[in-house]
PDB file of N, CA, C and O in Angstrom:
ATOM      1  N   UNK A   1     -48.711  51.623 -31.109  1.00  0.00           N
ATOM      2  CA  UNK A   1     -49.159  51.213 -29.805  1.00  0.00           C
ATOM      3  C   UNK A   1     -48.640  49.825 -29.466  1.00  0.00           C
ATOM      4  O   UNK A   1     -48.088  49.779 -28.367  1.00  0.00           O
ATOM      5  N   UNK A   2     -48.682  48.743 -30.107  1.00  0.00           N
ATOM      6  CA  UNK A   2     -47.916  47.372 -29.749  1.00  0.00           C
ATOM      7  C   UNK A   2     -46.628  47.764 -29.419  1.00  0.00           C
ATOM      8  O   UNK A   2     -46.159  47.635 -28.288  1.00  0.00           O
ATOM      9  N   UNK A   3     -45.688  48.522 -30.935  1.00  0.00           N
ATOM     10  CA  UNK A   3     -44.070  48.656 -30.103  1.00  0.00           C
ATOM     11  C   UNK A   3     -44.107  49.252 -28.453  1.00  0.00           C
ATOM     12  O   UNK A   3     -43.196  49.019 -27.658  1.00  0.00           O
ATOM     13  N   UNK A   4     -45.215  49.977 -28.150  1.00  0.00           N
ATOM     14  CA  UNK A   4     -44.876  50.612 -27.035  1.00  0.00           C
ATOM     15  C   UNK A   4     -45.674  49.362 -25.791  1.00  0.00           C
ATOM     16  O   UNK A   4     -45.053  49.066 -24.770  1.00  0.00           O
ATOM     17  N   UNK A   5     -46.746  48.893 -26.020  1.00  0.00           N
ATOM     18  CA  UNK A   5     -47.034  48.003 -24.988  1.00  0.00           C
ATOM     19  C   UNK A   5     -45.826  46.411 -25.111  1.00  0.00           C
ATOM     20  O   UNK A   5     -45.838  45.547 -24.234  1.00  0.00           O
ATOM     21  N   UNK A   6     -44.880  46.337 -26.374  1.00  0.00           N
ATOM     22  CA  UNK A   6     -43.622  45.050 -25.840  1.00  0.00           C
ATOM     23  C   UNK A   6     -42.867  45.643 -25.017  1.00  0.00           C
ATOM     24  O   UNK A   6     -42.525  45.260 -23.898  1.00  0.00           O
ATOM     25  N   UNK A   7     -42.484  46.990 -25.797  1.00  0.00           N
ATOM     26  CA  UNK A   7     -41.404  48.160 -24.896  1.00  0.00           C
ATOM     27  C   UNK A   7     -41.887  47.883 -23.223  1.00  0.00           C
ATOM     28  O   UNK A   7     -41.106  47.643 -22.302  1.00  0.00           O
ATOM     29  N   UNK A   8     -43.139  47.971 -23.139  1.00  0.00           N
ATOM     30  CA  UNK A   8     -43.596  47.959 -21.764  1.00  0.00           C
ATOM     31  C   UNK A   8     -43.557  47.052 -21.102  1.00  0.00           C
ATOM     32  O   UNK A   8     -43.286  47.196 -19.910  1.00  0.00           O
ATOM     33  N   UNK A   9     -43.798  45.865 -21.610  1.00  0.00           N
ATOM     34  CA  UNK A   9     -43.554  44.236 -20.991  1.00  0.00           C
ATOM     35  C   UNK A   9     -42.217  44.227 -20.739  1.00  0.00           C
ATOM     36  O   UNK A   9     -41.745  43.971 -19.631  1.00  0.00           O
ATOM     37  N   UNK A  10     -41.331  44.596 -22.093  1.00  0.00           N
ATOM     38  CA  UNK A  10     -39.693  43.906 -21.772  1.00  0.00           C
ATOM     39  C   UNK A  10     -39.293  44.780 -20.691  1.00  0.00           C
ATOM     40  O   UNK A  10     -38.554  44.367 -19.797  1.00  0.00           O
ATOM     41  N   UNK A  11     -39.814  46.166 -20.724  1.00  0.00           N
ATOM     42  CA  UNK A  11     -39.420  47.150 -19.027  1.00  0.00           C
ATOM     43  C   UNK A  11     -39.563  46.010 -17.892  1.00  0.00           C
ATOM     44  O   UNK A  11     -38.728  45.261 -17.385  1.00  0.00           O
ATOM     45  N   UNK A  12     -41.064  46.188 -17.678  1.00  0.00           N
ATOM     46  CA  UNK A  12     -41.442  45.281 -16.435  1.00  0.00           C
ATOM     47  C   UNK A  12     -40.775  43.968 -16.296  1.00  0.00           C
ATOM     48  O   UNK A  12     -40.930  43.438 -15.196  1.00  0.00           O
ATOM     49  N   UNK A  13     -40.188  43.435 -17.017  1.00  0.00           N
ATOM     50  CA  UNK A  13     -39.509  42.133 -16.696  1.00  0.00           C
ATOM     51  C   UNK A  13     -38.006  42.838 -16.203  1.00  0.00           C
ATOM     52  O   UNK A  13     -37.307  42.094 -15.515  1.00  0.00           O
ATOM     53  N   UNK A  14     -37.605  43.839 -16.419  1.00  0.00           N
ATOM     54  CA  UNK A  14     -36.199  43.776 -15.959  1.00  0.00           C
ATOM     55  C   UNK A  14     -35.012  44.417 -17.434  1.00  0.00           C
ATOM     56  O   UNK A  14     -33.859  44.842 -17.358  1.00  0.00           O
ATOM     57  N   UNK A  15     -35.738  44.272 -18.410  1.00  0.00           N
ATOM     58  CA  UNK A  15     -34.958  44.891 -19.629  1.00  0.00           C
ATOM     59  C   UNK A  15     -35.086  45.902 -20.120  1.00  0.00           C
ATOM     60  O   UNK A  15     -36.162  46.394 -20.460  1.00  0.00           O
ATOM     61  N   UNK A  16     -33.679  46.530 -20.274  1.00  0.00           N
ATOM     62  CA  UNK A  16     -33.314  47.601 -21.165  1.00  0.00           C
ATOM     63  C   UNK A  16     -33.885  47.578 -22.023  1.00  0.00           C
ATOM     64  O   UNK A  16     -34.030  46.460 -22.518  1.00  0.00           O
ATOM     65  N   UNK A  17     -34.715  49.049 -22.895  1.00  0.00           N
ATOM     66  CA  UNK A  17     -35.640  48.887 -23.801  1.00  0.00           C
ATOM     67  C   UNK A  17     -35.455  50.569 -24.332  1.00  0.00           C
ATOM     68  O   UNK A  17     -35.649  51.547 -23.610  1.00  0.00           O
ATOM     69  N   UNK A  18     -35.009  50.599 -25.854  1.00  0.00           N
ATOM     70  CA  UNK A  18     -34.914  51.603 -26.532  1.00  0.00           C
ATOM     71  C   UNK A  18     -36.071  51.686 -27.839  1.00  0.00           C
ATOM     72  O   UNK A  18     -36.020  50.805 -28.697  1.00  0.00           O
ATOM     73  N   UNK A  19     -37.164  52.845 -27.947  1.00  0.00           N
ATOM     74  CA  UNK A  19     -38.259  52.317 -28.950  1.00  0.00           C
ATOM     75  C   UNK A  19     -37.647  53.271 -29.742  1.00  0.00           C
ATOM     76  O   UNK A  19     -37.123  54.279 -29.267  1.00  0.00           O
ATOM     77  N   UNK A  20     -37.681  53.022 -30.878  1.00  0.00           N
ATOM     78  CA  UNK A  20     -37.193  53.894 -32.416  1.00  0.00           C
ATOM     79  C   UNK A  20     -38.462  54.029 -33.228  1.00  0.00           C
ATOM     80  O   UNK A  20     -39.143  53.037 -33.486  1.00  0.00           O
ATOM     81  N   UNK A  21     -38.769  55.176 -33.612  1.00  0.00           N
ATOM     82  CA  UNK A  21     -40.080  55.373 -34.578  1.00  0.00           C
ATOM     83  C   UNK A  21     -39.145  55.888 -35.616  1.00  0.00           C
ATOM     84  O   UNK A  21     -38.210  56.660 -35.403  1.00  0.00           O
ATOM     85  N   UNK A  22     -39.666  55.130 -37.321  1.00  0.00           N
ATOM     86  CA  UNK A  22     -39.073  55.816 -38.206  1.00  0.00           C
ATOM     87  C   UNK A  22     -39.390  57.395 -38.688  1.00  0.00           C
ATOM     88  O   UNK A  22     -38.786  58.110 -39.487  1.00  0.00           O
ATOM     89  N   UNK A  23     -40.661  57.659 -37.821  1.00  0.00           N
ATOM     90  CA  UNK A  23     -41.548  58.822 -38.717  1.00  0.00           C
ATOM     91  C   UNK A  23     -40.706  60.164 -37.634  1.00  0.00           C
ATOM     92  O   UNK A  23     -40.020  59.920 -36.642  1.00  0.00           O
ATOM     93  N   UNK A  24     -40.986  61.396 -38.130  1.00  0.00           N
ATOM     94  CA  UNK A  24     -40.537  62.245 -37.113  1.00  0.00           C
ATOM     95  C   UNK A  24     -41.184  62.397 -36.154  1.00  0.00           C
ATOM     96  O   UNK A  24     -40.637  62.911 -35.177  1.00  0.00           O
ATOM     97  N   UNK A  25     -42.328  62.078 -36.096  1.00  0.00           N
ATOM     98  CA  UNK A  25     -43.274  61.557 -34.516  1.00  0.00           C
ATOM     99  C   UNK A  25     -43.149  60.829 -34.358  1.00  0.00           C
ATOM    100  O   UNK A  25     -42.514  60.057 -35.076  1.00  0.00           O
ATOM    101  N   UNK A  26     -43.878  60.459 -32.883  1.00  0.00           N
ATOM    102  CA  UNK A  26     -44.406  59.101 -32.617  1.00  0.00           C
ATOM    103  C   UNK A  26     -45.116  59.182 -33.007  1.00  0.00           C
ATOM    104  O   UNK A  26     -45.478  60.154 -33.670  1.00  0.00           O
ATOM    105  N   UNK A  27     -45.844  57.947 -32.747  1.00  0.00           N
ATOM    106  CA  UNK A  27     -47.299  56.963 -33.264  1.00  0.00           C
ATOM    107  C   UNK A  27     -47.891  56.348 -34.063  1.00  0.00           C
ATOM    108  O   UNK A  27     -49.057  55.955 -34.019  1.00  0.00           O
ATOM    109  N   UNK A  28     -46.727  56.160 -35.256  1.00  0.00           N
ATOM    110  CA  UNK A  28     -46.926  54.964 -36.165  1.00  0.00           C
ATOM    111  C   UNK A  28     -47.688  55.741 -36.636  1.00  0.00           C
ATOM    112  O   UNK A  28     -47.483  56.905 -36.981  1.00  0.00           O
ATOM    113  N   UNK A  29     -49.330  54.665 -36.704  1.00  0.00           N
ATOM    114  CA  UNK A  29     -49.967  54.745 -37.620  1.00  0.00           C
ATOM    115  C   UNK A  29     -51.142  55.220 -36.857  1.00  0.00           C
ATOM    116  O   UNK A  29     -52.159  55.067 -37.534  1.00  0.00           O
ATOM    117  N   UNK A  30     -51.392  55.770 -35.627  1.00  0.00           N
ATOM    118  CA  UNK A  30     -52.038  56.538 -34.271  1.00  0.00           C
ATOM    119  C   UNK A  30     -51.229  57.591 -34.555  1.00  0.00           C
ATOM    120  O   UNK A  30     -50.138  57.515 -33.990  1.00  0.00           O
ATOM    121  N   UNK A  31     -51.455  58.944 -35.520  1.00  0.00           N
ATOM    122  CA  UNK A  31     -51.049  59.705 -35.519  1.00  0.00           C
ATOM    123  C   UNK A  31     -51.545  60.779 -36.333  1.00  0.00           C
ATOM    124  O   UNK A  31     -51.685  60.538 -37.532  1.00  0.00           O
ATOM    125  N   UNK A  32     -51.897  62.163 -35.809  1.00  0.00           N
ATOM    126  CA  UNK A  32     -52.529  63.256 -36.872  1.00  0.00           C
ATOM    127  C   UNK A  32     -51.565  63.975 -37.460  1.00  0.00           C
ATOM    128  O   UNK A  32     -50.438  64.246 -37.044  1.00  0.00           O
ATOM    129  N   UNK A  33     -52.275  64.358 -38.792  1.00  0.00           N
ATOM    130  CA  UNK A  33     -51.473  64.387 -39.793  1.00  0.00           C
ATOM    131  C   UNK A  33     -52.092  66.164 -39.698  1.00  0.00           C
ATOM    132  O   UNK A  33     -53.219  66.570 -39.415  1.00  0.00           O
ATOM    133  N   UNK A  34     -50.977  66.844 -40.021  1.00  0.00           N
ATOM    134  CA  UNK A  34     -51.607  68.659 -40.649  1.00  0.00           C
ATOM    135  C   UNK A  34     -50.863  69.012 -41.805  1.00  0.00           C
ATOM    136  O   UNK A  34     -49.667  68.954 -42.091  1.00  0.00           O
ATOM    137  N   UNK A  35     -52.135  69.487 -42.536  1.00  0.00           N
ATOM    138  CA  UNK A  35     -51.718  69.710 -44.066  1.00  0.00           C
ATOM    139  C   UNK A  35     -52.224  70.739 -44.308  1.00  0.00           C
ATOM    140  O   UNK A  35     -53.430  70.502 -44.230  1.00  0.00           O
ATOM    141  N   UNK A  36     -51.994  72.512 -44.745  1.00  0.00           N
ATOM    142  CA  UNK A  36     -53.078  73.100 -45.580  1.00  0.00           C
ATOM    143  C   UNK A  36     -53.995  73.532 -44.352  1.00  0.00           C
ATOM    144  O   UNK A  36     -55.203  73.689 -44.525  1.00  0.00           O
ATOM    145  N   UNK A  37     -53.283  73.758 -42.867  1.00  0.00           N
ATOM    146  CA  UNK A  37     -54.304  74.689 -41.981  1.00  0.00           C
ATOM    147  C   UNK A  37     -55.333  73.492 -41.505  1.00  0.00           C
ATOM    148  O   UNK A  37     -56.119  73.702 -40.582  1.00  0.00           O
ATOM    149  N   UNK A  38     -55.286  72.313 -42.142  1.00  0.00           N
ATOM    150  CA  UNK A  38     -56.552  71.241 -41.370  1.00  0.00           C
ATOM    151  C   UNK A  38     -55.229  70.441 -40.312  1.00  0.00           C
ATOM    152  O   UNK A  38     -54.010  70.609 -40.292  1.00  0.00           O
ATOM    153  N   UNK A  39     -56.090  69.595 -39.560  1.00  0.00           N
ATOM    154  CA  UNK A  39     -55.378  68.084 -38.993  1.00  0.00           C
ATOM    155  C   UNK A  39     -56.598  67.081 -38.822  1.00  0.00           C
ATOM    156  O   UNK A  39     -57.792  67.310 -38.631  1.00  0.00           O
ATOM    157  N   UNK A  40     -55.945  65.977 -38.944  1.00  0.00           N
ATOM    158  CA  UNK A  40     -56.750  65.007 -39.140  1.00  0.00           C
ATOM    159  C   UNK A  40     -55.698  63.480 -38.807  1.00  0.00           C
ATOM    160  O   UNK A  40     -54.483  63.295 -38.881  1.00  0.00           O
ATOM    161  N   UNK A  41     -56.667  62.731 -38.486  1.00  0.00           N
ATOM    162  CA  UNK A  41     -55.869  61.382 -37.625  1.00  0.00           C
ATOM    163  C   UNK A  41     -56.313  60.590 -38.771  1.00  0.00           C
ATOM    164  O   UNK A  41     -57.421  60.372 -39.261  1.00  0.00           O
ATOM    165  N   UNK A  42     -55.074  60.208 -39.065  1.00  0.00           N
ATOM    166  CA  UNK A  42     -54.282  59.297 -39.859  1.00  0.00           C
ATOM    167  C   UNK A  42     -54.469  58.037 -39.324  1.00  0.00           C
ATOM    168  O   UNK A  42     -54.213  58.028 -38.120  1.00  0.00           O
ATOM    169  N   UNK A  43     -54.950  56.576 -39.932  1.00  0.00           N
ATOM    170  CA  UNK A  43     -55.102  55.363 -39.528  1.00  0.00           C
ATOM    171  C   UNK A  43     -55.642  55.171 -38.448  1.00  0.00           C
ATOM    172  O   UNK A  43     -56.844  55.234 -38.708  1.00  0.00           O
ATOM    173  N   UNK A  44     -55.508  54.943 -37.212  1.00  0.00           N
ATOM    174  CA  UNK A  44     -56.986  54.637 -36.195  1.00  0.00           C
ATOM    175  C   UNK A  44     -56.721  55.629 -35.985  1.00  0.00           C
ATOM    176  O   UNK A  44     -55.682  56.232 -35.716  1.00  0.00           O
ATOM    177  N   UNK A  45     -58.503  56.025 -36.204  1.00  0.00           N
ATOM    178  CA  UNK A  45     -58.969  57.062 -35.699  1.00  0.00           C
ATOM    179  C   UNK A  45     -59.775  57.071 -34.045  1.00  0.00           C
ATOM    180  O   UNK A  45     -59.899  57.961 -33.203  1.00  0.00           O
ATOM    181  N   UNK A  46     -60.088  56.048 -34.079  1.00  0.00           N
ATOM    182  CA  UNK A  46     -60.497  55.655 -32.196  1.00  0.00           C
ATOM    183  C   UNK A  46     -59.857  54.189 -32.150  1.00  0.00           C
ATOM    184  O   UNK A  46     -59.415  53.316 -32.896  1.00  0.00           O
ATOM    185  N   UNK A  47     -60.113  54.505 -30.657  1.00  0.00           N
ATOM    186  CA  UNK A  47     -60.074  53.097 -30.212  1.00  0.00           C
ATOM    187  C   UNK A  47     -60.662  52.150 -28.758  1.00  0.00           C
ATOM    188  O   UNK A  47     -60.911  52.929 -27.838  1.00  0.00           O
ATOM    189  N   UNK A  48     -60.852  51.065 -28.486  1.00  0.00           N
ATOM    190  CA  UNK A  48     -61.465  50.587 -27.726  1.00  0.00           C
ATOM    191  C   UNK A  48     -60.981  49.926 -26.400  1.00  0.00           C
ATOM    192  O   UNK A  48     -60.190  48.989 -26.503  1.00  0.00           O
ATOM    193  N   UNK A  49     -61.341  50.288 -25.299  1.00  0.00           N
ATOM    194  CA  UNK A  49     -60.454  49.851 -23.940  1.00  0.00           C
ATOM    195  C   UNK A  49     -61.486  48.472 -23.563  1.00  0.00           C
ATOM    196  O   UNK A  49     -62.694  48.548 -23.342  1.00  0.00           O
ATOM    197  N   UNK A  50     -60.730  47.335 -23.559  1.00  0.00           N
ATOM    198  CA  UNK A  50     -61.956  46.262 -23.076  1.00  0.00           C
ATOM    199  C   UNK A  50     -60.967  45.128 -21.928  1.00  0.00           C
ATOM    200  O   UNK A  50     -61.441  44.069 -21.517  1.00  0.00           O
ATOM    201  N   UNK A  51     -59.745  45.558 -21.609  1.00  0.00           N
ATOM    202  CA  UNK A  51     -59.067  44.718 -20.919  1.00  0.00           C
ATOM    203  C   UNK A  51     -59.213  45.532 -19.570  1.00  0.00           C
ATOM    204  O   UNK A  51     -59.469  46.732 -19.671  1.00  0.00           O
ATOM    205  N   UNK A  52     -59.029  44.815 -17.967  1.00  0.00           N
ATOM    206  CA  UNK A  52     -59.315  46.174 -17.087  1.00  0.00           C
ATOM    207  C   UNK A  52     -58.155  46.865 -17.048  1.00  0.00           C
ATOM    208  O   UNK A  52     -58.215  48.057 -17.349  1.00  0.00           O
ATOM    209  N   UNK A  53     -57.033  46.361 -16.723  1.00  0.00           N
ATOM    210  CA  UNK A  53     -55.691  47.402 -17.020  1.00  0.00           C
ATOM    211  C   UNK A  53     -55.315  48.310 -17.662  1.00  0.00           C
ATOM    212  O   UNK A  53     -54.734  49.346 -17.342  1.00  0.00           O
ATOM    213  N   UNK A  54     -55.898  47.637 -19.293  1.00  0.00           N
ATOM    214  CA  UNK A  54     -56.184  49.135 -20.058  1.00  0.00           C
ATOM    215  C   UNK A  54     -57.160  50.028 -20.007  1.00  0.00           C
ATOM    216  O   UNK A  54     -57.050  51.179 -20.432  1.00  0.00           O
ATOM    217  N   UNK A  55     -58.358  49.461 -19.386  1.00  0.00           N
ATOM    218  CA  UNK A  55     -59.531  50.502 -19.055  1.00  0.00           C
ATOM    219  C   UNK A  55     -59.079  50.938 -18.227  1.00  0.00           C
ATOM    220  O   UNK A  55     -59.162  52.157 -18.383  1.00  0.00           O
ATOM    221  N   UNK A  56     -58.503  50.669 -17.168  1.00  0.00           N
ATOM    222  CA  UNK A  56     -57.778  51.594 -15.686  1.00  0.00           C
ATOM    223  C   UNK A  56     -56.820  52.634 -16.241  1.00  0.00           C
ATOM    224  O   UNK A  56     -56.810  53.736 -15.694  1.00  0.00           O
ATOM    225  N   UNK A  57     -55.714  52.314 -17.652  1.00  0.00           N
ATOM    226  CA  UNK A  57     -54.748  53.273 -17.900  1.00  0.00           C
ATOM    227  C   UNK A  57     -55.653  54.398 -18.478  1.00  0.00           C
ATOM    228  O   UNK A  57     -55.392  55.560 -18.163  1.00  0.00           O
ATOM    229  N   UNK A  58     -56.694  54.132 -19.297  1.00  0.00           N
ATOM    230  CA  UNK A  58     -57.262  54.821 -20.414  1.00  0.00           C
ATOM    231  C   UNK A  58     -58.082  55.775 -19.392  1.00  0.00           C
ATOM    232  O   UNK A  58     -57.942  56.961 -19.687  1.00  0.00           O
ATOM    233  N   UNK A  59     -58.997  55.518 -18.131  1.00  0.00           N
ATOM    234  CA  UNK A  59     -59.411  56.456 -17.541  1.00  0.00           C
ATOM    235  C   UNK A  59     -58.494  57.498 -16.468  1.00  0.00           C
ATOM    236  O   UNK A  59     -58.681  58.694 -16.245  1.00  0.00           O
ATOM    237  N   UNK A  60     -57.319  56.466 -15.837  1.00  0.00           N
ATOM    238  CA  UNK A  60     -56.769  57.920 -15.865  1.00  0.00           C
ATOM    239  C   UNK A  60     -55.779  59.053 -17.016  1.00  0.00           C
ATOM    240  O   UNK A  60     -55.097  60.057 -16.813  1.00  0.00           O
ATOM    241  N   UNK A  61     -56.077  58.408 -18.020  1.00  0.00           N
ATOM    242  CA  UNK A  61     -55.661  59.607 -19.302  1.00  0.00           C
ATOM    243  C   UNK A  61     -56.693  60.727 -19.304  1.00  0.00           C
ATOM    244  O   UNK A  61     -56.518  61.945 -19.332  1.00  0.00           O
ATOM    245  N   UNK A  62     -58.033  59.867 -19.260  1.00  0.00           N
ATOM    246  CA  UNK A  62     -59.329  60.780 -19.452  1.00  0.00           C
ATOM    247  C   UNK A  62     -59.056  62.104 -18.252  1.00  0.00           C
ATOM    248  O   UNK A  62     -59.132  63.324 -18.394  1.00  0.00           O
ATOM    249  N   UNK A  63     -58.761  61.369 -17.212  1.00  0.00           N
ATOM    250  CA  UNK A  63     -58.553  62.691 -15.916  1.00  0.00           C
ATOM    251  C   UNK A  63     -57.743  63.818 -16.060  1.00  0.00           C
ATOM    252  O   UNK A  63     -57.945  64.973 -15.684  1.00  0.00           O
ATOM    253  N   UNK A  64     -56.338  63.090 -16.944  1.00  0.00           N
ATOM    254  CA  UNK A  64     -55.464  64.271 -17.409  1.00  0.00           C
ATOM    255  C   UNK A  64     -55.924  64.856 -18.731  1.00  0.00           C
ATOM    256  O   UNK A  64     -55.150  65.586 -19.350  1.00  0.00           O
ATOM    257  N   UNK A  65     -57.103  64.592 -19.193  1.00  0.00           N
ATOM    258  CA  UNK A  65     -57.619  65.189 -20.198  1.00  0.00           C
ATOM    259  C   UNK A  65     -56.722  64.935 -22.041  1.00  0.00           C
ATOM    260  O   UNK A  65     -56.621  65.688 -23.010  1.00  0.00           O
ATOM    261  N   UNK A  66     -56.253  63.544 -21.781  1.00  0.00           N
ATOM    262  CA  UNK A  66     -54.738  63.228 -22.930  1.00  0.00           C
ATOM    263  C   UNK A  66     -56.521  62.491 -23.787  1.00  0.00           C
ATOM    264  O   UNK A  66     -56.626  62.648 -25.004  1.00  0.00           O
ATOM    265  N   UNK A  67     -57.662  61.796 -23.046  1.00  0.00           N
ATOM    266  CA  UNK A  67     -58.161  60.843 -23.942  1.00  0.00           C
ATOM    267  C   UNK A  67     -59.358  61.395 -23.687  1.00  0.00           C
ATOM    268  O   UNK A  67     -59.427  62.032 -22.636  1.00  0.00           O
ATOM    269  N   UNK A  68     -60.690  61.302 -24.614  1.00  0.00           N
ATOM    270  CA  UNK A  68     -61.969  61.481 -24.171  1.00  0.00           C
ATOM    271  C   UNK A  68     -63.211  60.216 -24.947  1.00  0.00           C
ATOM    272  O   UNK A  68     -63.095  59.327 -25.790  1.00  0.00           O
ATOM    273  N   UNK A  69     -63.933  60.556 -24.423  1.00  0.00           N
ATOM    274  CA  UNK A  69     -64.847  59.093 -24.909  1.00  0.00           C
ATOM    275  C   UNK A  69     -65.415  59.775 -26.360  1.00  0.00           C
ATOM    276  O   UNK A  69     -65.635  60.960 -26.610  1.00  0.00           O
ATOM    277  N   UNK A  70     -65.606  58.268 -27.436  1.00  0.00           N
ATOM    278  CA  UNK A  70     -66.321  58.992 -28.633  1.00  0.00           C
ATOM    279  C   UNK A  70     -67.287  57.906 -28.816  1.00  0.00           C
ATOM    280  O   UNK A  70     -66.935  56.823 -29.283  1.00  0.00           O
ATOM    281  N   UNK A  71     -68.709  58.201 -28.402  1.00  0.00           N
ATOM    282  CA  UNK A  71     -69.564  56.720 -28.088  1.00  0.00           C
ATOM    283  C   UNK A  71     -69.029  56.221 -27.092  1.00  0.00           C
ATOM    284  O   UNK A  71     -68.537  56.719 -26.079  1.00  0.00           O
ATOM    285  N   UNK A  72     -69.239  54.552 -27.666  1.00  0.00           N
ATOM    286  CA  UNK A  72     -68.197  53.519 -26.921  1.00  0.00           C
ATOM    287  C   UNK A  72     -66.656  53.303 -26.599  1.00  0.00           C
ATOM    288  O   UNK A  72     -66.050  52.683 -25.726  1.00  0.00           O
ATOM    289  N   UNK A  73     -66.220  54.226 -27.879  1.00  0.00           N
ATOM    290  CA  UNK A  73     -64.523  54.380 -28.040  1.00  0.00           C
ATOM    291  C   UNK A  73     -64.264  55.210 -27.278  1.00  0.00           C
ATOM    292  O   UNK A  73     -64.970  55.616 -26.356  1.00  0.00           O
ATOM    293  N   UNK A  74     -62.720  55.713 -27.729  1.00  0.00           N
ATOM    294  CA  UNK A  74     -61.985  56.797 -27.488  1.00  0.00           C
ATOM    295  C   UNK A  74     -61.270  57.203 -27.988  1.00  0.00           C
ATOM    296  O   UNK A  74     -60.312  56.460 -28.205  1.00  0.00           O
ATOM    297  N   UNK A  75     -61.200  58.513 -28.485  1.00  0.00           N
ATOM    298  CA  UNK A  75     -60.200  58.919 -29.240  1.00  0.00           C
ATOM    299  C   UNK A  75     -58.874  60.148 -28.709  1.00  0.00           C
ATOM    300  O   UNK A  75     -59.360  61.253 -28.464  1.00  0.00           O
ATOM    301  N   UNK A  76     -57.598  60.074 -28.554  1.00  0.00           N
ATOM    302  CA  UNK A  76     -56.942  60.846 -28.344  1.00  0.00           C
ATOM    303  C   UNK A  76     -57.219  62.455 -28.282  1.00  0.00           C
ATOM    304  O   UNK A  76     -57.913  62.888 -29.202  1.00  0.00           O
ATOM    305  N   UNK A  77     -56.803  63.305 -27.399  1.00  0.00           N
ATOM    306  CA  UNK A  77     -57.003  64.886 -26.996  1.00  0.00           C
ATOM    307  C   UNK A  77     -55.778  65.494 -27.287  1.00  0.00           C
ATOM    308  O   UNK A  77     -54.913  64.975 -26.581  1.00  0.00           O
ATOM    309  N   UNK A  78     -55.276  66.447 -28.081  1.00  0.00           N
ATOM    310  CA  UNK A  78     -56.708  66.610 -29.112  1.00  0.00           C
ATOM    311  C   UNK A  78     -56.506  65.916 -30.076  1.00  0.00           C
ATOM    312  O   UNK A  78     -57.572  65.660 -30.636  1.00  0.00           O
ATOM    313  N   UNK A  79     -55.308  65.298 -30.753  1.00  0.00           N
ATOM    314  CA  UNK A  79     -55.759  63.925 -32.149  1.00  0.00           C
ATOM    315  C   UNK A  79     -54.755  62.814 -31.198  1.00  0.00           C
ATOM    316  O   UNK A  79     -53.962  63.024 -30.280  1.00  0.00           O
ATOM    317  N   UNK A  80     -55.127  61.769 -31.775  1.00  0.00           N
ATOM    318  CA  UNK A  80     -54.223  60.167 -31.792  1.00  0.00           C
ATOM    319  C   UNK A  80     -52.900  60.429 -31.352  1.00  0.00           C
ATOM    320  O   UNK A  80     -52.392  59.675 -30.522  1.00  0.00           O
ATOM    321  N   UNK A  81     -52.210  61.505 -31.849  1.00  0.00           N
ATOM    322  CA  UNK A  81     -50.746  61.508 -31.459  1.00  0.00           C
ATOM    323  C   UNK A  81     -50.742  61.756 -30.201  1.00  0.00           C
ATOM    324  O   UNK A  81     -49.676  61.824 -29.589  1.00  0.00           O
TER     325      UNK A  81
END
């Protein structure tokens, strides 16, 4: 999530911006893992919107149904990836 919110800054300023993930997904370490018929999210498992920009991006994810609330958090639909 950081490589992709600099990726996002150096956009908005005006720069060319190529993101490379080493894994065969995205999402670093925001990412579910399937092993053996289960899946399960690998390293954050939720997370917390407390800036308004990101609370503004994060609810319209919720609308497209990509994020849903868990408590206070949120966790990716249907895992992190």
């Amino acid at each position: 999530m950081a490589g992709l919110a600099a990726a996002r800054r150096l956009s908005d300023a005006g720069r060319l911006v190529t993101v490379f993930d080493k894994s065969r997904g995205l999402g670093g370490r925001m990412a579910t893992r399937r092993a053996g018929g289960f899946r399960f999210d690998h390293g954050a498992q939720y997370f917390t919107a407390r800036g308004p920009r990101f609370v503004a991006l994060v609810e319209s994810l919720m609308v497209g149904g990509l994020v849903a609330r868990w408590g206070e958090d949120h966790v990716g639909v249907p895992g992190m990836s």
